[in-house]
N, C-alpha and C positions, 0 to 999 in steps of 0.2 A: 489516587491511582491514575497512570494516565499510561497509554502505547506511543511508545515513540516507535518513530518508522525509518527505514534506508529506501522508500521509495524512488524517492527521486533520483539513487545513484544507480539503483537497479533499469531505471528507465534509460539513463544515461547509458550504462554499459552496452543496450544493445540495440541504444541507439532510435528508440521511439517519442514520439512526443505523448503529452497529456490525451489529446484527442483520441490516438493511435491506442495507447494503453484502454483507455476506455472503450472502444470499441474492442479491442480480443476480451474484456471481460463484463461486455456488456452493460458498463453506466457509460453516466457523463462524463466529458470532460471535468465539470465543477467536481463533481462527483471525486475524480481522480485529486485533486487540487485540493480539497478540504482535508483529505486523507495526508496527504506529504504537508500540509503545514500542520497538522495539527491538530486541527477544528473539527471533526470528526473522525471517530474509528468506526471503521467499515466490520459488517456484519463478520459469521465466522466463516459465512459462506464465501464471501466479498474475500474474503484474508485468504482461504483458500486457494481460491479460482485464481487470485493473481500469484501467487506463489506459484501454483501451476504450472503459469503464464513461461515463468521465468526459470523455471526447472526447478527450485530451490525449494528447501523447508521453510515451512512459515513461519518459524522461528530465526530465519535470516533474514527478513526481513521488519517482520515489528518486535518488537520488545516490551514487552510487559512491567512498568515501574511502580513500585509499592509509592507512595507516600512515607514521608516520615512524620507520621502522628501518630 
């Protein structure tokens, strides 16, 4: 199973950087950066709080993918 995310175009659209997004939701920069590549998914709090951020469902932004096994 793994989240894929639209982070990064979401940060895009309104024009914030990595630093910037981390600070309205309170991590790191790295923080932010592990989440849009990839390498970790962010709590449900964390998935929350930036959906929030950016007016939208949390569900426009990550997506949930089964494996195929």
């Amino acid at each position: 199973m793994s989240l894929d995310n639209h982070l990064k175009e979401y940060r895009a659209r309104i024009g914030v950087n990595q630093q910037e997004l981390g600070a309205m939701v309170h991590v790191s920069r790295q923080t932010i950066s592990l989440i849009e590549r990839g390498d970790c998914s962010p709590s449900v709090t964390l998935a929350l709080k930036i959906a929030k951020g950016f007016n939208v469902p949390v569900e426009d932004i990550f997506d949930y993918v089964e494996d195929d096994e």
